[in-house]
C-alpha positions in Angstrom: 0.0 0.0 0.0 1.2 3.8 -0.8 2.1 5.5 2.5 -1.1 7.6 1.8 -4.4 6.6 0.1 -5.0 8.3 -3.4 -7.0 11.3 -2.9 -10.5 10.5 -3.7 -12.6 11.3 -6.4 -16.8 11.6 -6.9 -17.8 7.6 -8.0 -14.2 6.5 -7.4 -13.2 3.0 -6.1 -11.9 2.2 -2.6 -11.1 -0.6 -0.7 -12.5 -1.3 2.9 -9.5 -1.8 4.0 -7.8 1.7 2.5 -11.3 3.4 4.1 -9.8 1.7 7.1 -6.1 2.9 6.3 -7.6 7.0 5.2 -9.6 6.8 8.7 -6.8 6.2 10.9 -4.3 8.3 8.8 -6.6 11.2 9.5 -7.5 10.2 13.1 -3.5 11.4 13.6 -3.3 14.2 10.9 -6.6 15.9 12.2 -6.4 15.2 16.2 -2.6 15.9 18.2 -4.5 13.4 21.3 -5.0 10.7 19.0 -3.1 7.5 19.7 -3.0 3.8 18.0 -2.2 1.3 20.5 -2.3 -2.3 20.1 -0.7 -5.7 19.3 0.9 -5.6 15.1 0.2 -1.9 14.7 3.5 -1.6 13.6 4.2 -4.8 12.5 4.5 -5.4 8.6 1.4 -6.2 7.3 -0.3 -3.4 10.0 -3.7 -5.3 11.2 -4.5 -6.6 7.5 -2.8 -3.0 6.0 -4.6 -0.6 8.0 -1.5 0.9 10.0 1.2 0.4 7.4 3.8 2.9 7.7 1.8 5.1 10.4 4.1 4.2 12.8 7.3 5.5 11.5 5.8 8.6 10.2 4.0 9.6 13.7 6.4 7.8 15.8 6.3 5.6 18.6 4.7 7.7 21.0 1.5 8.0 18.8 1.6 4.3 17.2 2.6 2.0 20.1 2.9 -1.7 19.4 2.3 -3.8 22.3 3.0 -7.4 23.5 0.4 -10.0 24.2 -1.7 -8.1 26.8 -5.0 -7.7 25.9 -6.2 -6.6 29.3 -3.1 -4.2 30.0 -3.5 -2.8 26.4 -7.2 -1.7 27.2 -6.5 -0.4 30.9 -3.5 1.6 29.1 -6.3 3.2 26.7 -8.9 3.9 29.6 -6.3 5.7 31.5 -5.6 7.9 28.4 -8.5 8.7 27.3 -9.3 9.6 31.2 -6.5 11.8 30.9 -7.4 13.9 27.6 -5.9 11.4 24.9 -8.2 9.6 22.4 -6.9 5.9 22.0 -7.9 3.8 19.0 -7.4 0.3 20.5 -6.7 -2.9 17.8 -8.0 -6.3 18.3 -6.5 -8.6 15.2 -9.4 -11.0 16.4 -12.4 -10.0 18.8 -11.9 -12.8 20.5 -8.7 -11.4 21.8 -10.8 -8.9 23.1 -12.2 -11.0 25.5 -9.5 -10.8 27.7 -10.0 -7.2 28.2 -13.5 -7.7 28.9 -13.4 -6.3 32.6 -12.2 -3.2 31.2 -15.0 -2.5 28.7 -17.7 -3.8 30.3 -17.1 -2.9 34.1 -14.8 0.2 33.4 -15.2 2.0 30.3 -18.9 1.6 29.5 -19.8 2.7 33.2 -17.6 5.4 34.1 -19.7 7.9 33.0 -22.4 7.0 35.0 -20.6 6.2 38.1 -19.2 9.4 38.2 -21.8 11.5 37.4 -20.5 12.8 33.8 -17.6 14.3 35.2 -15.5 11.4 34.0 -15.2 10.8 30.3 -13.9 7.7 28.1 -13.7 8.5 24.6 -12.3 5.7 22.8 -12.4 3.5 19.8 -11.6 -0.3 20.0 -11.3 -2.1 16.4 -12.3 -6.0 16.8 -11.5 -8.5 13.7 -14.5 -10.5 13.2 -15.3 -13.1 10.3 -14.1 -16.5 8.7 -11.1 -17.9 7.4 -10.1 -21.2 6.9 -8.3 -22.7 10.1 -8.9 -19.7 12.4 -11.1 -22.8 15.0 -13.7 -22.3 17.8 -11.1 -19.3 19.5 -10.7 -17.2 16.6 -14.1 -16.7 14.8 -16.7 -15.3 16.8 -18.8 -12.3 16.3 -19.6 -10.9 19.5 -21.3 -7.7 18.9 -24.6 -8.9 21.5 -22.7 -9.7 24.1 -20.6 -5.7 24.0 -24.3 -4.0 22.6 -26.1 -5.7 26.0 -24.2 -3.2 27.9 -25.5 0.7 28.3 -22.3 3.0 27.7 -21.3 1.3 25.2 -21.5 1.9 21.3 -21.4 -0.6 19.1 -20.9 -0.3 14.9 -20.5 -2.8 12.3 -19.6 -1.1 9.2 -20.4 -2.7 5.9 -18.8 0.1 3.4 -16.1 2.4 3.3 -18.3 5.2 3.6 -19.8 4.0 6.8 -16.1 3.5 8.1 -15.1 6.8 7.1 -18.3 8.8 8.9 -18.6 6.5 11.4 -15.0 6.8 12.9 -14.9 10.4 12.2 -18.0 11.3 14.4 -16.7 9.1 17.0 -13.5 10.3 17.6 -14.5 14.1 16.8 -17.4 14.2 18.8 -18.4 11.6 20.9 -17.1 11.7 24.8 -17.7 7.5 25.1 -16.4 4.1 24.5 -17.4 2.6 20.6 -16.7 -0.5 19.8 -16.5 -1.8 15.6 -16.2 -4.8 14.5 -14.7 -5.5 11.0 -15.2 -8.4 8.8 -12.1 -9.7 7.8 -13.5 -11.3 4.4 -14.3 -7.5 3.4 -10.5 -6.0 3.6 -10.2 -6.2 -0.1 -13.2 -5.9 -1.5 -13.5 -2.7 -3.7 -17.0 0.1 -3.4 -17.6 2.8 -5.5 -17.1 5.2 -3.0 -18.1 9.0 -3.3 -15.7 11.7 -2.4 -13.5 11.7 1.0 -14.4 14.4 3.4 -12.6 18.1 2.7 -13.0 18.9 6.6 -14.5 17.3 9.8 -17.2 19.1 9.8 -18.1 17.9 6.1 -19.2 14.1 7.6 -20.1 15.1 11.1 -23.1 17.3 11.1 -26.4 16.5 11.4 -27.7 13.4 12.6 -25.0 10.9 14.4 -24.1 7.5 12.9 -25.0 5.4 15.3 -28.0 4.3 13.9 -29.3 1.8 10.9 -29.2 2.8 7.5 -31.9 1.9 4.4 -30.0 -0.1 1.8 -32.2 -0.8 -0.8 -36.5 -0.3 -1.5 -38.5 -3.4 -2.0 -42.0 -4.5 -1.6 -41.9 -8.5 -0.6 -39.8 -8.7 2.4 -37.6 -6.4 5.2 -34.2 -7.9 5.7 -32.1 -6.6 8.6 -28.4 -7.7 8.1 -25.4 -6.6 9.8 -21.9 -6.0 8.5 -20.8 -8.5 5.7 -24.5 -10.2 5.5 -25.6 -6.8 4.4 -23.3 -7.3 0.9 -25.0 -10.8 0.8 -28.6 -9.9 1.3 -28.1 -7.0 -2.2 -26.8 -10.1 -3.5 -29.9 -11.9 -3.2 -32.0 -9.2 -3.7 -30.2 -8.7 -7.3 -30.9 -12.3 -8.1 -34.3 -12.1 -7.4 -35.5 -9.3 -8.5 -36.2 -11.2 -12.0 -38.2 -14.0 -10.4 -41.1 -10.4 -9.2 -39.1 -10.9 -5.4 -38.6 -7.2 -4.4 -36.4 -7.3 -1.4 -36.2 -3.9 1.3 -32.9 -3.9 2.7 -31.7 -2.5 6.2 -28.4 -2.2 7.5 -28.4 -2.0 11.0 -25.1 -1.0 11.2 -25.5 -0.2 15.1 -26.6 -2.7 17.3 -26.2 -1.3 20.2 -28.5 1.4 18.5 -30.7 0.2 16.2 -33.4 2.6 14.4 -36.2 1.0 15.8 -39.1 3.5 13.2 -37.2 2.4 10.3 -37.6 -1.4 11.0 -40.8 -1.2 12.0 -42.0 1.0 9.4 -40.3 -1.5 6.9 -42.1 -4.8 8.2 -45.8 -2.6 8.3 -45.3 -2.3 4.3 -43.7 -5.8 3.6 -45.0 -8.2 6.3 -42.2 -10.0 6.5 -39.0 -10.2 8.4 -35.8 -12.0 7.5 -32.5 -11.3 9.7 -29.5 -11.8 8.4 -26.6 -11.6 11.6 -23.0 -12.7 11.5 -22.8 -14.2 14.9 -25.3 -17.3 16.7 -29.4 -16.2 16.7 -29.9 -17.3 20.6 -29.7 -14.1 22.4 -28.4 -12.0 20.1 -28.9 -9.3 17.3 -31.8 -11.5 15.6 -33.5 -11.8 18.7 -33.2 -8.4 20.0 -34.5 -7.2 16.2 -37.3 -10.0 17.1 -38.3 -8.4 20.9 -38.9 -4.8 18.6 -41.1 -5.9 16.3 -42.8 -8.1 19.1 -43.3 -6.1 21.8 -44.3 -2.7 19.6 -46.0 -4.5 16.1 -46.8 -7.4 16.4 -49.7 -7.9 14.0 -47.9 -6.1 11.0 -46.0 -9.7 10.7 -48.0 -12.0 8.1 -45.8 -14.7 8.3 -43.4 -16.1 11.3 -39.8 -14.2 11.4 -36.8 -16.0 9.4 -33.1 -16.0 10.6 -29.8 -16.7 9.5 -26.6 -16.9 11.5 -23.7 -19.2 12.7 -24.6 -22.7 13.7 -24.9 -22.8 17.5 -21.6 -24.5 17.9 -18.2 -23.8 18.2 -16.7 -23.0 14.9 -14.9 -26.3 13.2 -11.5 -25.7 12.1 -11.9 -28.4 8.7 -12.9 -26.2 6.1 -15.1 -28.4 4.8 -16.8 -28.4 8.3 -16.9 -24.3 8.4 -18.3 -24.1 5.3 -22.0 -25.6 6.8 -21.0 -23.3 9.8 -21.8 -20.5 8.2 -24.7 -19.5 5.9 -24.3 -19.3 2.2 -25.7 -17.2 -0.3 -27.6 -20.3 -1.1 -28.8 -20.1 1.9 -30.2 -16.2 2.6 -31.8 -17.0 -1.1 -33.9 -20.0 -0.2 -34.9 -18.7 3.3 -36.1 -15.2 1.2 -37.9 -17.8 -1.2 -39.9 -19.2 1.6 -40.8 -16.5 3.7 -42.0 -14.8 0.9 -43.8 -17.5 -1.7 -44.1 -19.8 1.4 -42.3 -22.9 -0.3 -39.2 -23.8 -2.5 -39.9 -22.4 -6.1 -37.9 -24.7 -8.7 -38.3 -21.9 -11.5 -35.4 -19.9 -8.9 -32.4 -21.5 -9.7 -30.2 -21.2 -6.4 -26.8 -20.7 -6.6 -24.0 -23.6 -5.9 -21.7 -21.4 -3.6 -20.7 -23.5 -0.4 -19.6 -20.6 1.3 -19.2 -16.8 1.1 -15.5 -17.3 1.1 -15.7 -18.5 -2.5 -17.4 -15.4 -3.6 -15.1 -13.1 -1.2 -12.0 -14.8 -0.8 -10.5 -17.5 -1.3 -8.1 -19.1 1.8 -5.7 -21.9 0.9 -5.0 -22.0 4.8 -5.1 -20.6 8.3 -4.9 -16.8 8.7 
């Protein structure tokens, strides 16, 4: 990668992982308090290219690589940001993060409140989340419930380089808390049309916050409410199906830990029908708290039972062949749309042969 990202033109083409790159390249241009601190921040590939070559031109006292110490990393960042700095915090896999989970669930997210306001803990930790062949039941889950179940803290999932760019500026601009993304690792190289990068802060940051869910695409037939990389495959679907008279509305929710409860609701009065689409398990998690707000506010717009797609409620097989029926395929999300919608299989809808997303996104040819 080029020290700094091509400038950006109207309809030009960007990667998710140079958005990634542009936003913490101008997280330390725009802001003297911002730090990066975490484990490979400095290292040679730079979490998956996203810090290449920011340490040596900001130096080691605004990049800091760290050893294994997930816990001792986070505390680090907590006492910063209590302290006026503004840590960005890396996680090559969220379920490193777990490690640190006393810090962001019984520090960061509550300090605020304990304190009465006169405490602050802005902060941004970036958790890895998503497949790849060999990565085995410690490296591949997708905890986003488990951090949005907590008040204090703000959790994002974003699924374009324009939703990392706004997203990350607003946060470290303006808001005084702890956010928490997670990034899907199959998405690093996938390339958007992308409209132009911001000239200012202020250019992305005014008006309404984004924290909140975002309307993807119109349709008529069915609401689908994805998150992060299932949001790519539910357009997917929705392209393929368009032919067969399937009109699919699309929703990224973008924000779990915020969701924009009017737009989904509004969505299932007009379609009827619900289809979630979640990276992570369904039992107690995004799909069901997407369930308990159409249930307990609309119940009766629903004209056919709720449809879900996740990760198989088991630990994640390291076999490939194995993973590959771990997670959902685009095969999958199409025949579950099919359903819910014509209330059957429909052999006139030819359904694609993909055994996994990875075959579309990236292909692995072995662990990492």
């Amino acid at each position: 990668m080029d020290e700094s990202p091509q400038a950006m033109t109207a309809a030009s083409i960007q990667t998710y992982r140079d958005a990634l790159f542009e936003a913490m390249e101008q997280a330390l241009i725009r802001h003297d308090h911002t730090v990066i601190i975490g484990q490979g921040v400095t290292d040679h590939k730079g979490i998956f290219g996203t810090t290449i070559g920011l340490g040596e031109r900001f130096g080691p006292r605004r990049v800091i690589e760290t050893p294994l110490m997930e816990e001792g990393s986070l505390g680090i960042c907590l006492g910063a940001a209590l302290n006026g700095l503004y840590p960005i915090n890396t996680h090559i896999r969220a379920d490193f993060a777990f490690l640190a989970m006393n810090q962001m669930i019984n520090l960061a997210a509550k300090y605020r409140y304990m304190f009465g306001g006169l405490f602050e803990v802005p902060m941004l930790v970036r958790l890895v989340i998503g497949r790849s062949w060999g990565q085995g039941a410690q490296h591949s889950q997708s905890p986003q419930s488990m951090f949005a179940h907590t008040p204090g803290l703000v959790v994002v999932m974003p699924s374009t380089p324009e939703a990392i760019r706004e997203t990350y500026a607003y946060a470290i601009a303006h808001h005084r808390g702890p956010v928490i993304s997670l990034e899907h690792r199959l998405m690093y190289e996938l390339a958007f049309r992308s409209d132009p990068a911001p000239q200012s802060p202020s250019a992305s940051q005014s008006g309404t916050p984004p924290f909140t869910s975002r309307l993807e695409r119109r349709g008529r037939d069915v609401t689908i409410v994805a998150t992060s990389i299932m949001v790519l495959e539910a357009k997917r679907a929705a392209e393929r199906l368009a032919p067969h008279d399937i009109e699919c509305e699309i929703i990224d929710l973008h924000c779990p830990s915020h969701p924009d409860r009017d737009l989904i609701l509004d969505s299932v009065a007009r379609t009827g029908k619900l289809l979630i689409a979640d990276t992570s398990w369904l039992a107690y998690g995004v799909a069901a708290e997407v369930c308990r707000i159409v249930a307990g506010t609309a119940p009766h717009v629903l004209t056919a039972p709720v449809a879900m797609l996740g990760m198989q409620p088991a630990p994640c097989p390291t076999a490939k062949s194995l993973e590959d029926m771990f997670y959902p395929n685009l095969r999958d999300l199409m025949q579950a749309i099919v359903r819910l919608v014509t209330g059957g299989d429909n052999p006139a809808i030819d359904l694609p042969d993909e055994r996994s997303m990875a075959d579309f996104y990236k292909t692995f040819r072995g662990p990492f």
